[in-house]
C-alpha positions as CSV (number, residue, x, y, z in Angstrom):
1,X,5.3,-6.7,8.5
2,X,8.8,-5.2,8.7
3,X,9.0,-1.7,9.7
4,X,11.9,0.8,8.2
5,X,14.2,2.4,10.6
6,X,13.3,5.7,8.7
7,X,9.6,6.4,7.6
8,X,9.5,7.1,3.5
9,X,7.7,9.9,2.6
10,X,6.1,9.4,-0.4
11,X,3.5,11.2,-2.3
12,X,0.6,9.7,-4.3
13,X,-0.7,11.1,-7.3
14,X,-4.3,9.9,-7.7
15,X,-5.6,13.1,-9.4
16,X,-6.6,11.6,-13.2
17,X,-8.0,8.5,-11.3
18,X,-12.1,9.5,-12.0
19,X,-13.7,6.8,-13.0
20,X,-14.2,3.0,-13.9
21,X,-11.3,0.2,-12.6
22,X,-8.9,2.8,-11.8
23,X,-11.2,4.3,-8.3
24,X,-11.4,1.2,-7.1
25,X,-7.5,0.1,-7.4
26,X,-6.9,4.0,-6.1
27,X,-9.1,3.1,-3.5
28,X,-8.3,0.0,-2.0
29,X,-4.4,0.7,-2.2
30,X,-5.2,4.2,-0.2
31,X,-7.2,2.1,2.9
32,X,-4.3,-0.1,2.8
33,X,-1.4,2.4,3.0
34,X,-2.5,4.8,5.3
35,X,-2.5,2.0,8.3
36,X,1.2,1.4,7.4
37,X,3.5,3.0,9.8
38,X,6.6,2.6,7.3
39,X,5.3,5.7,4.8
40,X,4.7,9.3,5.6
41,X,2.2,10.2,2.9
42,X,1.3,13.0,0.5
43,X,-1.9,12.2,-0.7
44,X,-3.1,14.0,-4.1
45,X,-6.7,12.9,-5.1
46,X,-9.1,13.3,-8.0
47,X,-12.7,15.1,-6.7
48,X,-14.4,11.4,-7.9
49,X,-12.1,9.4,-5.1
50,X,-12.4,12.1,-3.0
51,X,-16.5,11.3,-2.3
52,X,-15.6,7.7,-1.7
53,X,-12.8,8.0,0.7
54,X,-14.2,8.1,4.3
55,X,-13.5,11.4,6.6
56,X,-12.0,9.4,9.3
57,X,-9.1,7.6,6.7
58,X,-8.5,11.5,5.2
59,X,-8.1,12.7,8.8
60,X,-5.1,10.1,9.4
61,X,-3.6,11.5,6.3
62,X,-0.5,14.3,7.4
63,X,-0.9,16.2,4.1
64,X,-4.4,15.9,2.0
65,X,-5.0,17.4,-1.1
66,X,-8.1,17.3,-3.7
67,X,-7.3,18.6,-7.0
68,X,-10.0,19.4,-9.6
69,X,-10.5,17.8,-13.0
70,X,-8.9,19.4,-15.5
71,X,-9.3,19.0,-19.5
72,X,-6.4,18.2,-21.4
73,X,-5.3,21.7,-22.6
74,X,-5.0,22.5,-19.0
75,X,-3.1,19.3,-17.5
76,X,0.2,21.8,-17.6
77,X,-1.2,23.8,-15.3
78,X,-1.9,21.4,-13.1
79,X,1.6,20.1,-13.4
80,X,2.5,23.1,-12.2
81,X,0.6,22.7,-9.1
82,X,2.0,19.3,-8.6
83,X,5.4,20.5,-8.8
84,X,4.5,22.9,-5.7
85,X,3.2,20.3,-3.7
86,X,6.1,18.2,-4.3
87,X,8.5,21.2,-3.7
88,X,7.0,21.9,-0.6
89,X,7.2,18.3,1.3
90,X,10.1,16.3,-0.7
91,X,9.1,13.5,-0.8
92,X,11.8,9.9,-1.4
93,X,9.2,8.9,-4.3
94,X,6.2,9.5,-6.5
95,X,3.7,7.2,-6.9
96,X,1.1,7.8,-9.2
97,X,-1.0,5.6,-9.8
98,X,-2.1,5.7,-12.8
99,X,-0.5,7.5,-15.7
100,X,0.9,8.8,-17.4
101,X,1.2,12.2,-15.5
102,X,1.6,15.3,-17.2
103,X,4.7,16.5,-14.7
104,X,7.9,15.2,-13.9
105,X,8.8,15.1,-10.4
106,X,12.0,15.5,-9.2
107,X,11.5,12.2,-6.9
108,X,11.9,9.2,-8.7
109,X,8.7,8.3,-10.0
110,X,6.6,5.1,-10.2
111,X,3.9,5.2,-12.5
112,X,0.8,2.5,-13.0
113,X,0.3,2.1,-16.8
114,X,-3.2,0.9,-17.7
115,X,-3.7,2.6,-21.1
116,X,-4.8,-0.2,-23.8
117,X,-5.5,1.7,-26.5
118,X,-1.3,2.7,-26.5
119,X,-0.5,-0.8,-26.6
120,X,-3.1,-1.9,-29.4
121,X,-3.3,0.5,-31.5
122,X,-5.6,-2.1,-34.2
123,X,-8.4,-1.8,-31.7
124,X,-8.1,2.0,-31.7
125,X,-7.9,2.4,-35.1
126,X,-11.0,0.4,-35.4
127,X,-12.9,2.0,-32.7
128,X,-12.8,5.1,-33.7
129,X,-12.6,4.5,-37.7
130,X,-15.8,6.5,-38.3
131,X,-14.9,9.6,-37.2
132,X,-11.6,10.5,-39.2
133,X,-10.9,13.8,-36.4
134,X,-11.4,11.3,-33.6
135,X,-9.2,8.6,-35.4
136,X,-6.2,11.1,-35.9
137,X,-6.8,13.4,-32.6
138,X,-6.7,9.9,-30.9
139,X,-3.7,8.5,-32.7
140,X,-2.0,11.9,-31.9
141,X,-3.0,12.1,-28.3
142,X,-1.6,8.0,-27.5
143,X,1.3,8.8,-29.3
144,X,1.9,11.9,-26.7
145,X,0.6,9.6,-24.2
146,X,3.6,7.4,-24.9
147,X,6.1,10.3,-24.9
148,X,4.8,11.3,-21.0
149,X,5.1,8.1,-20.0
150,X,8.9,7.3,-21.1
151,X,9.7,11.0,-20.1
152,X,8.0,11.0,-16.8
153,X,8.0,7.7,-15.4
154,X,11.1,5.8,-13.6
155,X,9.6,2.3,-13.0
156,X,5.8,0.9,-14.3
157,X,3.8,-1.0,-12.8
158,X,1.1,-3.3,-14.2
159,X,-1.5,-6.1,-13.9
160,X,-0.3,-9.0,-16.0
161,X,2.8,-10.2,-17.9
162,X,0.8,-9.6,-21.0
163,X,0.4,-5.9,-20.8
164,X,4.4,-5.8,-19.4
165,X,5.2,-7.3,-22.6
166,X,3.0,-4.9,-24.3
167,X,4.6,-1.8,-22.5
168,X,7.9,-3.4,-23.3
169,X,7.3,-4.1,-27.3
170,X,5.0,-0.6,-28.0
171,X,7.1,1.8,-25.8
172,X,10.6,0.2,-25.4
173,X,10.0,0.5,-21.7
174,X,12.9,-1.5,-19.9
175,X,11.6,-4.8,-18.7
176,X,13.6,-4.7,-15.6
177,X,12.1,-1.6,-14.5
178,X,8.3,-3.2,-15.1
179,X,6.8,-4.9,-11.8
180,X,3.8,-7.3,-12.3
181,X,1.3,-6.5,-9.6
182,X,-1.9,-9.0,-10.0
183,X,-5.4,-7.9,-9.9
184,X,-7.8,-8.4,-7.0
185,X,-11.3,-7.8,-5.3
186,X,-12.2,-5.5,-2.8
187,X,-11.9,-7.1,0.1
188,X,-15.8,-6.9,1.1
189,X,-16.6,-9.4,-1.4
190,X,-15.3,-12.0,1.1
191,X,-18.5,-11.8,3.0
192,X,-20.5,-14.4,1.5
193,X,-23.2,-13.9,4.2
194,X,-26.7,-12.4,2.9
195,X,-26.6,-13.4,-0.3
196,X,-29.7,-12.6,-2.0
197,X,-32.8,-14.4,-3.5
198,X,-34.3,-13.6,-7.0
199,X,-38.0,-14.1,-7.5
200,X,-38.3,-13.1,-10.9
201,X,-37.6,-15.3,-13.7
202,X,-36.0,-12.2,-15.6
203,X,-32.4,-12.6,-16.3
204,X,-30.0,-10.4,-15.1
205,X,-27.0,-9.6,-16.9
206,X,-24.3,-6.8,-15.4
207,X,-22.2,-5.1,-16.9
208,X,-20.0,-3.6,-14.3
209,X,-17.9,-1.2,-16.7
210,X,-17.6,2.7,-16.9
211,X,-17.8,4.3,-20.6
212,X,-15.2,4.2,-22.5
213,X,-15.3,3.8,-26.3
214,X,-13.5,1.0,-26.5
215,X,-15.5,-1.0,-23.5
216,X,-18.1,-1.7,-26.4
217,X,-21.1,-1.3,-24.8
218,X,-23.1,0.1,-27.7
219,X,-23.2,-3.1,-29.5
220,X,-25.3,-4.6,-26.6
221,X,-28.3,-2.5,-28.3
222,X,-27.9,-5.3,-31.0
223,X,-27.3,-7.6,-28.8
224,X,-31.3,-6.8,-27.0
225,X,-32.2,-7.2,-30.7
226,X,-31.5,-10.4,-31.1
227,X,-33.1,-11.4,-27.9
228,X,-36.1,-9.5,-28.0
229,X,-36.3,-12.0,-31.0
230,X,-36.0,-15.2,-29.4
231,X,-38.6,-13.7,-26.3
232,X,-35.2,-13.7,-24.0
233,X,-36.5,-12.1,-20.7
234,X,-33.4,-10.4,-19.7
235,X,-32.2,-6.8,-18.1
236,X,-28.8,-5.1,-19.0
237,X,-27.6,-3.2,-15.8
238,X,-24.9,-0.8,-16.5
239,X,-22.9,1.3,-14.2
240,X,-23.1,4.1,-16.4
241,X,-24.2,7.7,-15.2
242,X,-27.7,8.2,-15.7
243,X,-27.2,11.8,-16.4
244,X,-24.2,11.5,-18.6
245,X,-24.1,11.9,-22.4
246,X,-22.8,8.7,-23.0
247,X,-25.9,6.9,-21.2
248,X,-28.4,9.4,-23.5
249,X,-27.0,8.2,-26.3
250,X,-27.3,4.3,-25.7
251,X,-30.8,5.5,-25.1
252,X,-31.9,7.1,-27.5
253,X,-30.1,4.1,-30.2
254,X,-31.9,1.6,-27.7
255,X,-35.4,3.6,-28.2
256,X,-35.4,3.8,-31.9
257,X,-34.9,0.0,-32.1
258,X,-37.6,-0.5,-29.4
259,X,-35.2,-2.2,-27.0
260,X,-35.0,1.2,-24.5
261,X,-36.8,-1.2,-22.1
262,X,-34.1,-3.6,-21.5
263,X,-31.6,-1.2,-20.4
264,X,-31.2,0.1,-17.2
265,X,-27.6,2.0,-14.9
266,X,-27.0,1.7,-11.6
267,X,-25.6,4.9,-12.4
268,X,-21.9,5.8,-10.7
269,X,-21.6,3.7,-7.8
270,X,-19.6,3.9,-4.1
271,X,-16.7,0.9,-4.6
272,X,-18.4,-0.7,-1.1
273,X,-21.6,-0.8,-3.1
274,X,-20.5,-3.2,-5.9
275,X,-20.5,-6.5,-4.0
276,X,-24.2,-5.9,-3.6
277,X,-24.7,-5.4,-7.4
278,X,-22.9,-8.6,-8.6
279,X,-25.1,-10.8,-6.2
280,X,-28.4,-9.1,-7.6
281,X,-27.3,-10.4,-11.0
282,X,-27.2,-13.7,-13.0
283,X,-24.7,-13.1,-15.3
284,X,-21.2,-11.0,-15.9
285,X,-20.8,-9.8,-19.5
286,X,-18.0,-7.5,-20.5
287,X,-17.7,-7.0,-24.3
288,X,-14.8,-5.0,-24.1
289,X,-11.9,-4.5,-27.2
290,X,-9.3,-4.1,-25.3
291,X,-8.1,-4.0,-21.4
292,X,-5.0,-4.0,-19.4
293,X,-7.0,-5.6,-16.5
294,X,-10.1,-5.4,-15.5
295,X,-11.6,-6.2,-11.7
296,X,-14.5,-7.1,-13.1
297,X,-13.1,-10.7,-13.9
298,X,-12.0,-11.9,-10.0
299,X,-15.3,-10.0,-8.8
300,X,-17.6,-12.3,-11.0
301,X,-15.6,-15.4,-9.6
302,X,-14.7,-14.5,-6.6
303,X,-19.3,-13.7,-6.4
304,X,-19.9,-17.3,-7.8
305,X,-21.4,-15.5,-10.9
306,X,-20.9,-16.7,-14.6
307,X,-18.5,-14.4,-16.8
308,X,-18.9,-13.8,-20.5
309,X,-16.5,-11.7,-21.7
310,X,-14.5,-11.3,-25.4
311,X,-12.3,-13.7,-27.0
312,X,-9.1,-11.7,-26.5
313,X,-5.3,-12.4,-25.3
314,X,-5.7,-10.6,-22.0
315,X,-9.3,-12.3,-21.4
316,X,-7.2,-16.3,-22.2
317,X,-4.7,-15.2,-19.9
318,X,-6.6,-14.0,-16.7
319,X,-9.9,-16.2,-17.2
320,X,-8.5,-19.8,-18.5
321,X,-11.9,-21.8,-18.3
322,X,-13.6,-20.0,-16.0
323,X,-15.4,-17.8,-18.2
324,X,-17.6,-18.1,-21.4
325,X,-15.7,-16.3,-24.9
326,X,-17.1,-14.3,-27.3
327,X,-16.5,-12.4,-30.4
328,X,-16.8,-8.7,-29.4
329,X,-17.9,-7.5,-33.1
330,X,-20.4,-10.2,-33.5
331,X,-23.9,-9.4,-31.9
332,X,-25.3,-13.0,-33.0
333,X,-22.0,-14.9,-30.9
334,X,-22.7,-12.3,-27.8
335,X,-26.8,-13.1,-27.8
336,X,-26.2,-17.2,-28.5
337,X,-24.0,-17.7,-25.4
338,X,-26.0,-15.7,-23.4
339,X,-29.1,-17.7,-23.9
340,X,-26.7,-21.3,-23.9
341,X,-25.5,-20.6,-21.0
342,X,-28.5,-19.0,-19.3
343,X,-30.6,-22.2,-20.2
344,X,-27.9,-24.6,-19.0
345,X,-27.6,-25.2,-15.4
346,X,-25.2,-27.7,-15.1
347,X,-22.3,-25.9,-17.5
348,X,-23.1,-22.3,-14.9
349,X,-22.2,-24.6,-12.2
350,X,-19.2,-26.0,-14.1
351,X,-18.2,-22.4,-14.7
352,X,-18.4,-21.1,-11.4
353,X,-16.3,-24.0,-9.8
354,X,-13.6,-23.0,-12.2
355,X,-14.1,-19.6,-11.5
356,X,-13.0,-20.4,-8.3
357,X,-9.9,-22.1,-9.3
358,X,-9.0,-19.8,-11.5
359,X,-8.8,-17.3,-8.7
360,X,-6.1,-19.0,-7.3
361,X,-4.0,-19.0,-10.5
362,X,-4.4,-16.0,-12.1
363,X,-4.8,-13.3,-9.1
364,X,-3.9,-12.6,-5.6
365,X,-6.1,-11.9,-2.5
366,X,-6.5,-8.3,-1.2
367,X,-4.4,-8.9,1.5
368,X,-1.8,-10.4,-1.2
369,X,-2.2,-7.6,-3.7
370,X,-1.1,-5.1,-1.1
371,X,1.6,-7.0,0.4
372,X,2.8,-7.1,-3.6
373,X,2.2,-3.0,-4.0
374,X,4.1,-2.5,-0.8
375,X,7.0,-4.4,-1.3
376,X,7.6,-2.8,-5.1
377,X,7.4,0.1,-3.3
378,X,10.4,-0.9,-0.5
379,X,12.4,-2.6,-3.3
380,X,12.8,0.8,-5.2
381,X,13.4,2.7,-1.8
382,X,15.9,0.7,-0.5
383,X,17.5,-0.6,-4.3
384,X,17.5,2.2,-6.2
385,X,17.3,5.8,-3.6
């Protein structure tokens, strides 16, 4: 690894990264970057990373700072804050990321864009077409989403030529200043020593997705339905918070159609934890309606476990025919190819040996994916400052 005559002091922006995907990529790059001797860092976190990050990688850090969660009406105050920080250590370049931010350093900033209900604003409208304030506040809040982002970012980075072509055709965002930085696994999921045993026959189906609307997880209530029907023995495990509105609520819909049973959360889980998880489980589902990448796709193959996931352009692209499609809005497709391919031994097999092809074509390694983040990071330090 080369090593810059002069260390670039850069300060990361992690403080909207709180949940789902976006901890674990915060995650992994921070681990990596703090062992590089080429950056002198300024490390702004969200109170969620902050738990996960271990004490000894925080001490190696020269300036650390946590910043609290902040609703939306108050995001300019903690601009503000941001500014002060920035003002106070100059730093060659911003990195935040995920955005968009709600301040505009005076550093030339990189931004991760991972927002895919901007870039398909169909699946939006449909998500949220039963609730006419939600369908307009949300139309009205992407829309000033986009405006941040143009205003407030330099470069982009994202996960796959898809979602750069995306950023390009919804925002007019300059497709030379777009880097395409594949997705990975964490890097503990290359221990494939102690994997574990089932004894039960149940079947075990993860879902290893935070809450969002548009991850579609309520329709999984009709999915248990359906298999409650055919005497399917079979467990959703979410990664939801057990505490959380969002998990009351697929509760209580799950309860009055009797199905309550079949669901059960992990709740929020540390990023070193999720290896564990996959091997506990048979299969992978993710019914999501949109995604700019997703871990969750490598981390099934990458665990030998068979992916089911929705019949979309970014799911084609990344998956190939490693993985079993779907239609997302149909509760009879998701509930037939989970009992097909639960009951069929020889296509799970099939699957999973592509699954480890298809590792190969559509992503990097962890060691690869850094190597990637650090030289789009060099290229706009020594290119463009």
């Amino acid at each position: 690894m080369n090593q810059l005559k002069n260390r670039i002091k850069l300060l990361i922006d992690a403080s909207i990264v709180a949940k789902g995907g976006g901890v674990q990529v915060a995650y992994s790059f921070i681990c990596n970057i703090v062992k590089d001797p080429s950056f002198d860092l300024v490390l702004v976190v969200s109170p969620q990373l902050d738990k996960q990050l271990p004490n000894e990688l925080k001490l190696e850090v020269p300036h650390y700072y946590v910043e609290k969660n902040e609703p939306i009406w108050k995001k300019h105050s903690q601009a503000r804050r941001l500014l002060k920080i920035e003002s106070l250590h100059l730093p060659d370049l911003v990195f935040v990321i995920f955005g968009p931010s709600y301040w505009r350093p005076k550093a030339l900033c990189l931004q991760g864009f991972a927002l895919p209900l901007l870039v398909y604003p169909e699946t939006r409208n449909f998500v949220y077409r039963n609730d006419i304030k939600k369908y307009f506040y949300q139309k009205i809040l992407n829309w000033y989403k986009g405006v941040l982002f143009k205003k407030n970012a330099d470069f982009a980075v994202v996960e796959t030529e898809t979602f750069k072509k995306k950023l390009y055709s919804v925002l007019g965002f300059s497709l030379s200043r777009i880097y395409v930085v594949e997705n990975s696994f964490n890097v503990n999921f290359k221990d494939k020593e102690n994997k574990i045993n089932k004894v039960n026959k149940e079947v075990s189906i993860f879902i290893p997705s935070a809450f969002y609307p548009h991850k579609n997880l309520e329709i999984l209530i009709d999915v248990a339905c359906l298999l409650k029907t055919e005497n399917f023995d079979f467990k959703f495990n979410f990664l939801v918070d057990s505490q959380s509105l969002e998990w009351k609520k697929i509760l209580k819909l799950a309860e009055l159609k009797n199905v309550a049973h079949f669901f059960n959360t992990y709740g929020v889980v540390a990023n070193t934890m999720m290896k564990n998880l996959y091997e506990k489980n048979d299969l992978v589902l993710l019914p999501t309606l949109a995604e700019a990448s997703t871990a969750v796709y490598p981390e099934a193959f990458v665990s030998d476990r068979v992916l089911l996931t929705s019949d979309l352009d970014f799911a084609r692209e990344l998956c190939g025919e490693a993985a079993i499609y779907f239609n997302p809005h149909d509760p009879q497709d998701i509930a037939n190819k989970i009992c097909s391919i639960a009951l069929n031994k020889a296509q799970q097999d099939n699957l999973i040996l592509n699954g480890n092809k298809q590792l190969k074509i559509s992503y990097v390694t962890p060691e690869e994916k850094w190597e990637k983040q650090r030289a789009v990071l060099l290229d706009i330090y020594r290119n463009v400052i």
